[in-house]
Structure formats: C-alpha cells, structure tokens
C-alpha positions as a LaTeX table, in Angstrom:
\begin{tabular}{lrrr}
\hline
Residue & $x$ (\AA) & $y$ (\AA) & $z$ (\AA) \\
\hline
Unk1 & $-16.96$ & $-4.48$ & $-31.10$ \\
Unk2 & $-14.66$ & $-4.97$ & $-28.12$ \\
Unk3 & $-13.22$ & $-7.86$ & $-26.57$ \\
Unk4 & $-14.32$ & $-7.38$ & $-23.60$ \\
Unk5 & $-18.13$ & $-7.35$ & $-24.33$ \\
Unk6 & $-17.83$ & $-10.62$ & $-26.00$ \\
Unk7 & $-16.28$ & $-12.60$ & $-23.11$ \\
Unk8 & $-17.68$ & $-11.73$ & $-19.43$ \\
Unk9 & $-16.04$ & $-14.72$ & $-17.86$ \\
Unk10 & $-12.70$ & $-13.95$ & $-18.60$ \\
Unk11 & $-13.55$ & $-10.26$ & $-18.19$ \\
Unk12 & $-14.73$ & $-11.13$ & $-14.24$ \\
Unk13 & $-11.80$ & $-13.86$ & $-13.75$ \\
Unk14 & $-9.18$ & $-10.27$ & $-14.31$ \\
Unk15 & $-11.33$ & $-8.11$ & $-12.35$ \\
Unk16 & $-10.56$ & $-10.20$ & $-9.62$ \\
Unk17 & $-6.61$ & $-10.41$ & $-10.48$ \\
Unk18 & $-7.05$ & $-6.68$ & $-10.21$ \\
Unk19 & $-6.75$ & $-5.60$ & $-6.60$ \\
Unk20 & $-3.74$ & $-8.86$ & $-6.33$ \\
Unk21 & $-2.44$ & $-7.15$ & $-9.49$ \\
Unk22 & $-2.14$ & $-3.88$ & $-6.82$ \\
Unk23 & $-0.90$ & $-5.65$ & $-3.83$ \\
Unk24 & 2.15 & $-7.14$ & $-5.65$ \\
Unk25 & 2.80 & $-3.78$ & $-6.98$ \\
Unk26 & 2.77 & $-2.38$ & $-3.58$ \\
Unk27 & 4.76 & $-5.42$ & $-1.74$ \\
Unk28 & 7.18 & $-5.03$ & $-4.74$ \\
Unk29 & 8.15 & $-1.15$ & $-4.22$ \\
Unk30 & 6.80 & 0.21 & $-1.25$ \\
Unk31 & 9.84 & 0.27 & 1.47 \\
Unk32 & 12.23 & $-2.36$ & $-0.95$ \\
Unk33 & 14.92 & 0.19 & $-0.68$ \\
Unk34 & 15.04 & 0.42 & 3.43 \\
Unk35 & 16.60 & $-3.41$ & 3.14 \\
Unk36 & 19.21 & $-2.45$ & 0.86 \\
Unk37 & 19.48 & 1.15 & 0.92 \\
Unk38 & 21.44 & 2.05 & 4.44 \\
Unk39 & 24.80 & $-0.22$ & 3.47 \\
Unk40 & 23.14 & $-3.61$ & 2.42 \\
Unk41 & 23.67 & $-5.20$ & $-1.14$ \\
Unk42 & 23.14 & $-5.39$ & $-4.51$ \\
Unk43 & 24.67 & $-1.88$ & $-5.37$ \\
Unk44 & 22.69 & $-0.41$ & $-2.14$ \\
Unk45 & 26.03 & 0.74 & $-0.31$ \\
Unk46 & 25.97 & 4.25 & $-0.09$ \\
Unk47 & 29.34 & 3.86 & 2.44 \\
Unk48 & 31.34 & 2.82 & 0.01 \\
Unk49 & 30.43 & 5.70 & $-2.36$ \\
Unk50 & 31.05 & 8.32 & $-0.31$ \\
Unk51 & 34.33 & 6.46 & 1.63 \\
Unk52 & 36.57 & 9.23 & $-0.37$ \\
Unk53 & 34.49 & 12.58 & 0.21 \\
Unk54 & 34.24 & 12.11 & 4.48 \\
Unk55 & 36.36 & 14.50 & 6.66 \\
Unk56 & 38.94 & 13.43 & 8.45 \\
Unk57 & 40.34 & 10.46 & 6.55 \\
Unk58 & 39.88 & 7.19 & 6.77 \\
Unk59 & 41.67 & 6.33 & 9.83 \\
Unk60 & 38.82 & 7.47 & 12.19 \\
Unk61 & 41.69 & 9.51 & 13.95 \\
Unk62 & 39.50 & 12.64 & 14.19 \\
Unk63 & 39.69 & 14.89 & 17.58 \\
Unk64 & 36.09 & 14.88 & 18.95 \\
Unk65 & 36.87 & 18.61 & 20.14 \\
Unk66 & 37.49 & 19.46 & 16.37 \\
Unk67 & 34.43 & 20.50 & 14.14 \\
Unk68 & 33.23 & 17.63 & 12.25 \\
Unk69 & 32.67 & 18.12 & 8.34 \\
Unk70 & 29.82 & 15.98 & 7.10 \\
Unk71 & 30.35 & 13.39 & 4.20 \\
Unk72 & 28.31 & 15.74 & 2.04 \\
Unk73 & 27.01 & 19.01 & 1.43 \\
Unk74 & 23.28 & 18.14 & 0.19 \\
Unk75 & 20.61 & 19.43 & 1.51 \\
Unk76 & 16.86 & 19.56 & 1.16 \\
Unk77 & 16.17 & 19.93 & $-2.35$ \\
Unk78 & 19.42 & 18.45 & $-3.82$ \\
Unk79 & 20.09 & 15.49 & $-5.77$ \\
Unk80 & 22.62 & 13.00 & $-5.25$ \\
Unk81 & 24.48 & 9.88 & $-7.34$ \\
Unk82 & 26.89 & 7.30 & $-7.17$ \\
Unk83 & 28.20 & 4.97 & $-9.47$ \\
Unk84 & 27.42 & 0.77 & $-8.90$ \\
Unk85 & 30.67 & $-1.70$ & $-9.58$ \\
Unk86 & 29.73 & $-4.83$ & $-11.12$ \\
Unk87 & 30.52 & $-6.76$ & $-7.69$ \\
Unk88 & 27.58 & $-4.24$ & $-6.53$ \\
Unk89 & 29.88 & $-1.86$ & $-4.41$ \\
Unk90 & 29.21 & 1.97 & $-4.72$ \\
Unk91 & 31.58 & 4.43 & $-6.24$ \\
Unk92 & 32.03 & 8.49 & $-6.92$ \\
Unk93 & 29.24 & 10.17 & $-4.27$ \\
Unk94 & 28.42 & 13.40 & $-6.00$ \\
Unk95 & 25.67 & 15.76 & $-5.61$ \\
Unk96 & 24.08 & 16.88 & $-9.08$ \\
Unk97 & 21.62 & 18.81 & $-10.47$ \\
Unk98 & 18.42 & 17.26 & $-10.24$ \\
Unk99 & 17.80 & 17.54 & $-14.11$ \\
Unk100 & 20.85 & 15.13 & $-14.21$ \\
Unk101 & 20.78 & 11.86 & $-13.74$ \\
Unk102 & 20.77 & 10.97 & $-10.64$ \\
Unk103 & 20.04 & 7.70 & $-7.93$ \\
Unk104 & 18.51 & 10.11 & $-4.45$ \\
Unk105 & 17.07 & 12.90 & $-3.83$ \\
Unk106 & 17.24 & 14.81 & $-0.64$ \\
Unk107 & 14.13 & 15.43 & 1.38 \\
Unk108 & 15.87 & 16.71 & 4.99 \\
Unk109 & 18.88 & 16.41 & 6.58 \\
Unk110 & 19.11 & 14.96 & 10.26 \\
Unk111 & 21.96 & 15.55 & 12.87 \\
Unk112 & 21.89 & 12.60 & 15.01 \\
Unk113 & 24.39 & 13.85 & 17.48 \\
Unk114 & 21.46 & 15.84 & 18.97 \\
Unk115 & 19.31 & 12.91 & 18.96 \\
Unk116 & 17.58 & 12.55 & 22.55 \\
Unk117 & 20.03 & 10.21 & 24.09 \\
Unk118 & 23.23 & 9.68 & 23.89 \\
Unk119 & 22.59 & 6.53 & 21.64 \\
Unk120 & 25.06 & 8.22 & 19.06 \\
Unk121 & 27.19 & 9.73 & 20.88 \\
Unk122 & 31.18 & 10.15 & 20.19 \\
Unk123 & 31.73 & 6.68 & 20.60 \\
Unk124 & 28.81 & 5.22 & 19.18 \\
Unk125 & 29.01 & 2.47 & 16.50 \\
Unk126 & 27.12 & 3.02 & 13.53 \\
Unk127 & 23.10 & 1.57 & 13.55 \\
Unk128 & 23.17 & $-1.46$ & 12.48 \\
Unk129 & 20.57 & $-2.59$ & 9.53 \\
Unk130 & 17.28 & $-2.72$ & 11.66 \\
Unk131 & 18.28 & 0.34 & 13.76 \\
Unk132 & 18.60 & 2.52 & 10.43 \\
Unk133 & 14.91 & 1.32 & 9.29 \\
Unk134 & 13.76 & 2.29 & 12.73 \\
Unk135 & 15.26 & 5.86 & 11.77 \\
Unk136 & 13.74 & 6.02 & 8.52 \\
Unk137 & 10.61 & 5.74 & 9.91 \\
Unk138 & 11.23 & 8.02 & 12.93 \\
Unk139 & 12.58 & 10.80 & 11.13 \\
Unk140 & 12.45 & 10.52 & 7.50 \\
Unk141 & 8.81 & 9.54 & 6.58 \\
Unk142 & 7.04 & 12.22 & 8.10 \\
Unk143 & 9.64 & 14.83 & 6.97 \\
Unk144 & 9.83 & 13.66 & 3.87 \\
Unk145 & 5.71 & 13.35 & 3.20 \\
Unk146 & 5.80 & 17.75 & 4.10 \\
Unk147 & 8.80 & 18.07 & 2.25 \\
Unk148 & 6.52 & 16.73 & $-1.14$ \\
Unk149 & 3.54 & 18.71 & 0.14 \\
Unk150 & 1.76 & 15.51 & 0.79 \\
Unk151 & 1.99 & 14.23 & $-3.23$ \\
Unk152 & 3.09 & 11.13 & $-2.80$ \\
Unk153 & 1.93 & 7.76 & $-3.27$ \\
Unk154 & 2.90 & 5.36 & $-0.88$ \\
Unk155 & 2.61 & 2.46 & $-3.30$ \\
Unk156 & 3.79 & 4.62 & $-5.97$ \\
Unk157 & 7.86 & 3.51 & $-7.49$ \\
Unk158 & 9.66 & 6.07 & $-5.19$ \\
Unk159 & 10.46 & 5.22 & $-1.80$ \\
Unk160 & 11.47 & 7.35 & 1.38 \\
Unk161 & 15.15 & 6.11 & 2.24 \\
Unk162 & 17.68 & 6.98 & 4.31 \\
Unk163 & 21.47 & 7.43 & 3.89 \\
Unk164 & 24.13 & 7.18 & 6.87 \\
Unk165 & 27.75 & 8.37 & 6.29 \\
Unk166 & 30.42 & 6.02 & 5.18 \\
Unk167 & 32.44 & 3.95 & 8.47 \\
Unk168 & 35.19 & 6.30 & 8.57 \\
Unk169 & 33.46 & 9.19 & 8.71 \\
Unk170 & 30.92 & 8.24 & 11.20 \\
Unk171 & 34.08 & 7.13 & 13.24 \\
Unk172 & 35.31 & 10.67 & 12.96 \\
Unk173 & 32.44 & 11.79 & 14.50 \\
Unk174 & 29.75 & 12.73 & 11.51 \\
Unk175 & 26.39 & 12.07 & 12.84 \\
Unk176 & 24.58 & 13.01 & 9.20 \\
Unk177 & 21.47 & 11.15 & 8.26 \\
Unk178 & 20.08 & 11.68 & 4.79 \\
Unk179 & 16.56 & 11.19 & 3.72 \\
Unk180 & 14.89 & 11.33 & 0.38 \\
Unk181 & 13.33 & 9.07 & $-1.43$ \\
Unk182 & 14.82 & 7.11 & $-4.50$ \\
Unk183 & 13.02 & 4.44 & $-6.82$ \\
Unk184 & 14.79 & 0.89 & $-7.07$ \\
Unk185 & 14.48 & $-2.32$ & $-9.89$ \\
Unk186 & 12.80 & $-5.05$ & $-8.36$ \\
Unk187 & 16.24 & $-7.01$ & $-6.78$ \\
Unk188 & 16.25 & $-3.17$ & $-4.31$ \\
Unk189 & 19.13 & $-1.35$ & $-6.72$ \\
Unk190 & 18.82 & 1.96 & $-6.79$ \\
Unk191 & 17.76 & 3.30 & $-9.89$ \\
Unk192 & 19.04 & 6.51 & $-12.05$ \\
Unk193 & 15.94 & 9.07 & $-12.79$ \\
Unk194 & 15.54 & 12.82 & $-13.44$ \\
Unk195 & 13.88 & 15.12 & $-12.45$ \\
Unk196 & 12.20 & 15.65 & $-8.81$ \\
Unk197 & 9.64 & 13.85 & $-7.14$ \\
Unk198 & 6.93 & 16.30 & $-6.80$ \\
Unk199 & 6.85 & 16.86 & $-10.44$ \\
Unk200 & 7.22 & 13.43 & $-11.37$ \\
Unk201 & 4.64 & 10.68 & $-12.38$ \\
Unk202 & 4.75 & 8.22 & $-9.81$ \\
Unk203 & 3.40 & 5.02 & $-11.02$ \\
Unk204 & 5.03 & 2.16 & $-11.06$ \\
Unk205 & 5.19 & 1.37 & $-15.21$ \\
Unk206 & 6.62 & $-0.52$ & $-17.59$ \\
Unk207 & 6.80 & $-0.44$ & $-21.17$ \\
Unk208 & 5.06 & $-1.69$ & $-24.31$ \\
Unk209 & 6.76 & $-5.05$ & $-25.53$ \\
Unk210 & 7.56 & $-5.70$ & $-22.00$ \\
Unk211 & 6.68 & $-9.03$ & $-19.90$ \\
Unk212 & 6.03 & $-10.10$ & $-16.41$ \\
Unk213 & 6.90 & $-12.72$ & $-15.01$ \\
Unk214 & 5.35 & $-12.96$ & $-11.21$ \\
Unk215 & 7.33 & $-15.37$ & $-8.99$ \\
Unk216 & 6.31 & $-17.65$ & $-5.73$ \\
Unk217 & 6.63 & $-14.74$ & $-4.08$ \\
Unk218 & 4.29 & $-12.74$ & $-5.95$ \\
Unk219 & 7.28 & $-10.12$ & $-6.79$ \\
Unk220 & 7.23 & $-9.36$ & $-10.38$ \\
Unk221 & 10.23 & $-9.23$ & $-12.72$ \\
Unk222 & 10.35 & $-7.75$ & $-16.09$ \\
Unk223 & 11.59 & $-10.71$ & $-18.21$ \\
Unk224 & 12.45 & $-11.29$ & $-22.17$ \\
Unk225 & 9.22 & $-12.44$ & $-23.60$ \\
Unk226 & 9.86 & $-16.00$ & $-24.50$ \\
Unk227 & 10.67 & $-16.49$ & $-20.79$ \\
Unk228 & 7.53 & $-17.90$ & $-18.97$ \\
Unk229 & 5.38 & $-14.51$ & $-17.93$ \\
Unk230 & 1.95 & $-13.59$ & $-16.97$ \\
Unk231 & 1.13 & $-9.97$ & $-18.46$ \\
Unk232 & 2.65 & $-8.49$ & $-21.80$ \\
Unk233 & 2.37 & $-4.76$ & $-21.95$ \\
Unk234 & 0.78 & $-3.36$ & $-24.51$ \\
Unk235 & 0.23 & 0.47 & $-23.53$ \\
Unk236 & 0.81 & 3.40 & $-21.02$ \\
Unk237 & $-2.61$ & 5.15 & $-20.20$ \\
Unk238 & $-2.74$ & 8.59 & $-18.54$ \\
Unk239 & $-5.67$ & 8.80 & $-16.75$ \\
Unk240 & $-4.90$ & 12.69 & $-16.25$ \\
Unk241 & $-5.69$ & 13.56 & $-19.98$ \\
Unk242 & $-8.95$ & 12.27 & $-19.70$ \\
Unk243 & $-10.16$ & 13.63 & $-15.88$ \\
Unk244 & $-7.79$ & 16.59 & $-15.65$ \\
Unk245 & $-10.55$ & 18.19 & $-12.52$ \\
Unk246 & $-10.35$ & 15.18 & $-9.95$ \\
Unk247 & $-10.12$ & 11.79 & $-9.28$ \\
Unk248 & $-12.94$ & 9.90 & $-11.61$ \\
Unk249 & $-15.90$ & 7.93 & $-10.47$ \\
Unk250 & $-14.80$ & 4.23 & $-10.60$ \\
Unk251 & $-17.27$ & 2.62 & $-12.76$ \\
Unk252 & $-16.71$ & 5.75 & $-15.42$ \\
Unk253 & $-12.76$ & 4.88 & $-15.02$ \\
Unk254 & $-13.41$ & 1.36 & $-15.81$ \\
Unk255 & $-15.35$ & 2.20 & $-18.98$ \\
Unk256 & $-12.40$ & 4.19 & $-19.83$ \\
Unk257 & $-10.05$ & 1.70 & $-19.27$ \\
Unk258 & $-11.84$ & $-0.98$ & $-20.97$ \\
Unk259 & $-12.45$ & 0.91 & $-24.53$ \\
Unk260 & $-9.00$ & 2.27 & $-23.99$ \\
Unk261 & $-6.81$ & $-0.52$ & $-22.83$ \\
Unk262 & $-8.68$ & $-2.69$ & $-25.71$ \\
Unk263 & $-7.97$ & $-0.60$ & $-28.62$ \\
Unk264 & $-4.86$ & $-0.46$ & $-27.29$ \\
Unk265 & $-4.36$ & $-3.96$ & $-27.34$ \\
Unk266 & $-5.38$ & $-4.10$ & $-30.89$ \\
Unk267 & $-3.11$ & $-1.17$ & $-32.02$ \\
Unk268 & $-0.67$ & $-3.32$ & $-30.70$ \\
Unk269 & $-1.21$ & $-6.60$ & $-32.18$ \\
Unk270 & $-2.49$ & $-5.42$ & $-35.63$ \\
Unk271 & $-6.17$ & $-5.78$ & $-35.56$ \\
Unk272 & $-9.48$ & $-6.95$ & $-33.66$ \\
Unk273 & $-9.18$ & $-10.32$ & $-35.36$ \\
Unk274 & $-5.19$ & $-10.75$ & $-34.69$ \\
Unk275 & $-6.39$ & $-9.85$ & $-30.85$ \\
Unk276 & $-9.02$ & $-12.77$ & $-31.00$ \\
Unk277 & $-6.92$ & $-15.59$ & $-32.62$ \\
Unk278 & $-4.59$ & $-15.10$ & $-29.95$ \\
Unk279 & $-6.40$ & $-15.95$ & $-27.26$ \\
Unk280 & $-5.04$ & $-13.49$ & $-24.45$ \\
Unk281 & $-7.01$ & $-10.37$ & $-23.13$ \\
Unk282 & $-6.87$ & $-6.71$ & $-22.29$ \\
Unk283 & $-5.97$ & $-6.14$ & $-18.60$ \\
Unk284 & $-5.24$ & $-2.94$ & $-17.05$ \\
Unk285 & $-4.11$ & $-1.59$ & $-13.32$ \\
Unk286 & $-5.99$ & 0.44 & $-11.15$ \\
Unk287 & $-5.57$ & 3.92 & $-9.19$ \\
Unk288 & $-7.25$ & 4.20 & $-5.95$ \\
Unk289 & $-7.78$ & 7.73 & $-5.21$ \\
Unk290 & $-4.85$ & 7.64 & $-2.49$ \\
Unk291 & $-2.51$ & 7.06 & $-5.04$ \\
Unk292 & $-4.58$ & 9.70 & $-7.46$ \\
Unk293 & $-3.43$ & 12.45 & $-5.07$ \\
Unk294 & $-0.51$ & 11.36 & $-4.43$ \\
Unk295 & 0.83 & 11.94 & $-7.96$ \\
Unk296 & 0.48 & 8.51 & $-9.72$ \\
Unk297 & $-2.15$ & 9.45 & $-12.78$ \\
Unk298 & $-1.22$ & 6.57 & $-15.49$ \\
Unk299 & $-1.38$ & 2.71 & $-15.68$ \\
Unk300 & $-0.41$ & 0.11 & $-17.65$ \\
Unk301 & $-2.69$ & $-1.78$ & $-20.23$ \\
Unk302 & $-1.48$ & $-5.61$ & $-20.94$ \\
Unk303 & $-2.30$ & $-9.06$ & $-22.17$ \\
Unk304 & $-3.08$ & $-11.70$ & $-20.19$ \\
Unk305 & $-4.58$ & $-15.07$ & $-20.93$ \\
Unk306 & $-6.90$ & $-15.68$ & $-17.31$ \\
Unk307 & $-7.67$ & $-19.15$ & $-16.48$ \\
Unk308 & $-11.54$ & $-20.47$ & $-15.34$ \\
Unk309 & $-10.12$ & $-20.65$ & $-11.65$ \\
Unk310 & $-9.54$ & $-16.66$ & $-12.09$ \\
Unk311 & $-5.58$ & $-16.96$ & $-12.08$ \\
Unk312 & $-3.20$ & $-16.00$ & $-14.67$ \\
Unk313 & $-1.46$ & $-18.74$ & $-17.21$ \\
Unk314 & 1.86 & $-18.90$ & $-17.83$ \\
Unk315 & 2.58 & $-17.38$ & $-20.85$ \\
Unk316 & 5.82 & $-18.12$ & $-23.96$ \\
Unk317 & 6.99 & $-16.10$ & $-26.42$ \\
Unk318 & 5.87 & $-12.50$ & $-27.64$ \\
Unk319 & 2.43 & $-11.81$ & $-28.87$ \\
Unk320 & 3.26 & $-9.59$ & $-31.91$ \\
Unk321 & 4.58 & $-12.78$ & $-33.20$ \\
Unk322 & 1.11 & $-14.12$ & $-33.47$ \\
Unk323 & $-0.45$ & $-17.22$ & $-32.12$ \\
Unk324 & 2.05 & $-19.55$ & $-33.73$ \\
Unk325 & 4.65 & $-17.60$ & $-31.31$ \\
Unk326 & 2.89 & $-18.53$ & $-28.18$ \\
Unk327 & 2.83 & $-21.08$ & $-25.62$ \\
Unk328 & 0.01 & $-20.91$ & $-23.24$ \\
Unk329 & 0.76 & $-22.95$ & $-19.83$ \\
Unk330 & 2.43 & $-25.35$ & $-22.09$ \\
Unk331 & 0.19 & $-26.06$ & $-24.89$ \\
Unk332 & $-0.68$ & $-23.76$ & $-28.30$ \\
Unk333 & $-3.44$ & $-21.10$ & $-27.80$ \\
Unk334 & $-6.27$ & $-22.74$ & $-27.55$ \\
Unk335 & $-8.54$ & $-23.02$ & $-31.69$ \\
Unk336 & $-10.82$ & $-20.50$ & $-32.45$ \\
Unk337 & $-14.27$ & $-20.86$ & $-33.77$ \\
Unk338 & $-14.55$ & $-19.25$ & $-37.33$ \\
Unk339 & $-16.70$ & $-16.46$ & $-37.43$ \\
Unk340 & $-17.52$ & $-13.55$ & $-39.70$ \\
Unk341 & $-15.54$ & $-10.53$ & $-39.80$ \\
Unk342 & $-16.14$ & $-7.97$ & $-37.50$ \\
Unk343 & $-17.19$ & $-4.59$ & $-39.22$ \\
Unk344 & $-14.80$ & $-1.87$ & $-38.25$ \\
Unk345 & $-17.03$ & 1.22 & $-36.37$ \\
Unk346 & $-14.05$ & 3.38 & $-35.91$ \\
Unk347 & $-15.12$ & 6.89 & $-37.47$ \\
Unk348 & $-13.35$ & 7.85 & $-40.89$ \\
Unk349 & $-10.67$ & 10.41 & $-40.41$ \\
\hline
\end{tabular}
C-alpha cells in the first residue's frame, strides 16, 4: 500500500509545490551563465583563459592592415575548456574532444567585424556586460536552437552562451564571437561535462543522498544534509524507459510517478514502515512536453515533509539515519499512531 493513497492532504499540499518546484528550476538555470559567462566572475572569465593563445601579443600593437588570427580555432561542433584558479580567474583555453571533459561547446561562430554598423569596428572597445547579452540573444540563440535541431529544453541545465576574445586580442583587431551552450552550478560557474548536447539528457538532476536547500530567493543549492533543506533525493526516474513512442498523457505520468517515486522512496529508506515513521513524503518533478522534446526525459524523486499551508518545512539531518536523525522545522518528526503491519504485495521473484 503506498504512501500516497493513505495521505491526500499532504499528497495535494506537493502537487501544488509542483509547478513552483519547476519555476525555481527554470529561474535557477535558464540564462545564469549570460551574467557570468562573457568576462564576469566566479570562474566565468573566458578572457583570461585564452589571454596566452590570441594573435598578436598582448600589447594590442597589431597593424589593422595585417590579417587578424582569431583567439581560437573552434568551430561549430567543437568543444572547448579552461581551467578555474581558486581566486576564480580562468586558465589554459584549449579546444578538446568532446568525449573529454570539457566546460563549452561550440554551436556557431560569429565575425562581428561584419556586423551591420560599424559598432565594432577597428577601434571599437569591447561590449561591455549588457551589450554581450544583447548579442547572445541576437545571434547565438537562434543559431544555436538549428544547430541542436531544435532538441533543446529551454529550462533544461544547458544554457546558450556566448564567448568574446580575451582584451588583447580584441585590441588587435579579433572580432570572434563564440556561441554554444555550457551548463553552470548554481553560483553561474561553468561546469565540466562530456559528451554533446544533442545526445545528452538535459534535465536538470541531482543525486540520491543529495539535499536542497531553497533560499529567499527561491534559487536552490545542493547542501550537506544536516544543513537546513527542503527536498532529499531519493531517486533518478527516466521517464523514456517507460513511454519510449511520445510524450505520455499527464494523469498516466503521474500514476507512474507516484508508484515509482514511492517505491523508490522506500528502497531508499529501508522499508514502507521506515518511510512512515519518518514523517516526510515522496515528491517528484515534472516534464512538460516542451521540455519532453527538447531532450530532458528523467526527473528526480525526493522527500519532503509539506506543511498544512502547502509549503515545504525546513528539514535537519539525513533521512537514512532514521527519525531520531531528523529535525523537522525545529522540532522531532512529529509521533506516529501504532498500527498493524502493512502486508507486503510485491510479487515473489
């Protein structure tokens, strides 16, 4: 017998964290990277890592008459890396195999000395921060959407991004603009991944024994477990196993989800009863069918404990440990009524 047929209250209190459940994920890593991505912080700088491969050296003293080199040789299709100091400057811009390791990969490349003005021209000082956004959007998203044959998910963990040549070399004239896409951590670093988009999974997941901690701003941060949180994963669900033909009905998703995420949840804390006596609940994400097509096929199934006004408590210490390990908004879990045992249908294997 499942949790979630013995409790509807709780069970309508997370339906409702649900769709805010999807809206932080979105606000979280849809376009993150465009505010640190073209030069900003936090391991971001792509100038810095490519400072030593631009033409010209790095006294700007480059003849406009003389053929520019660009900082790089990437193109569509290639995969690029750098290294991140530990005071968050970039180091070592390579291009690598996309089975490597690697931090970018390149959707199209853009010349913007042919851009229709003579905005970036010889003299031309590099875009500043909101300028480069502006160019993302103007020439990268588009370009970058054809370039994945339309599969990807806008609210999906890889973003479109854009990368301008390092100071010197735009001072000696190099007018490159890369764009790709990239997936960051949730402070906007750029992440190492393998592998390219198209073929990729692109939900945003985490793993089981994780926990979430959602902040005022509604960002969530992976946190260690006896930090305050909100969801404890328990599970990674592909959807695409189970409704390999096309995107499911919703209410025969749900069902899914339910049984699945459930057992899942008592896999993962030893039992049915182990599941009750703690107090928290299944809770899974959702795929709209936007996202569906767009490659993102799997979600996440985690604990929560949902309060009567249908928010989420603030949750202390690991589940696995049992409910003497947790703290729920402050307080123990909450007692449990005895009860008999619940008879195990699971078929013999």
């Amino acid at each position: 017998m499942g949790l979630m047929k013995k409790s509807p209250a709780w069970r309508s209190a997370v339906a409702v964290q649900i769709a805010l459940i999807s809206a932080i994920a979105a606000a979280v890593f849809m376009g993150i990277y465009g505010i640190v991505s073209n030069h900003g912080s936090n391991g971001g700088d792509t100038t810095a890592a490519s400072e030593q491969s631009s033409a010209g050296g790095a006294d700007g003293s480059g003849s406009s008459d003389a053929k520019v080199e660009p900082f790089t040789s990437a193109s569509a299709g290639s995969c690029v890396t750098w290294d991140i100091n530990e005071d968050g400057s970039a180091a070592s811009f390579k291009e690598v195999e996309c089975s490597e390791q690697h931090r970018f990969e390149v959707s199209t490349v853009e010349d913007l000395s042919v851009y229709p003005t003579s905005e970036f021209g010889p003299d031309a000082s590099r875009p500043a921060l909101t300028r480069q956004h502006q160019l993302r959007d103007e020439l990268c998203e588009s370009a970058t959407v054809s370039y994945l044959h339309s599969k990807w998910d806008p609210h999906g963990k890889y973003d479109i991004a854009s990368i301008l040549p390092p100071e010197s070399a735009w001072d000696n004239g190099d007018r490159t603009l890369l764009c790709g896409l990239q997936t960051t951590d949730d402070r906007g670093v750029p992440q190492l991944t393998t592998g390219n988009v198209e073929a990729s999974e692109q939900a945003n997941l985490t793993k089981p024994g994780e926990c979430l901690a959602i902040d005022d701003k509604q960002v969530p941060h992976v946190v260690d477990c006896g930090q305050p949180h909100q969801l404890e994963t328990v599970s990674v669900i592909d959807l695409g196993k189970k409704f390999p033909d096309a995107y499911p009905d919703g209410k025969e998703m749900d069902k899914f989800l339910s049984d699945s995420c459930t057992a899942a949840a008592e896999d993962y804390l030893g039992g049915e009863e182990q599941l009750y006596q703690s107090t928290l609940q299944p809770f899974w994400g959702t795929v709209s069918e936007e996202s569906w097509n767009g490659g993102t096929k799997s979600v996440n199934c985690s604990l929560v404990h949902a309060r009567d006004d249908g928010g989420f408590s603030s949750i202390t210490g690991a589940a696995t440990g049992g409910r003497q390990a947790l703290s729920i908004d402050g307080n123990p879990p909450e007692e449990r009524p005895e009860r008999n045992p619940i008879r195990d249908n699971k078929p013999a294997p």
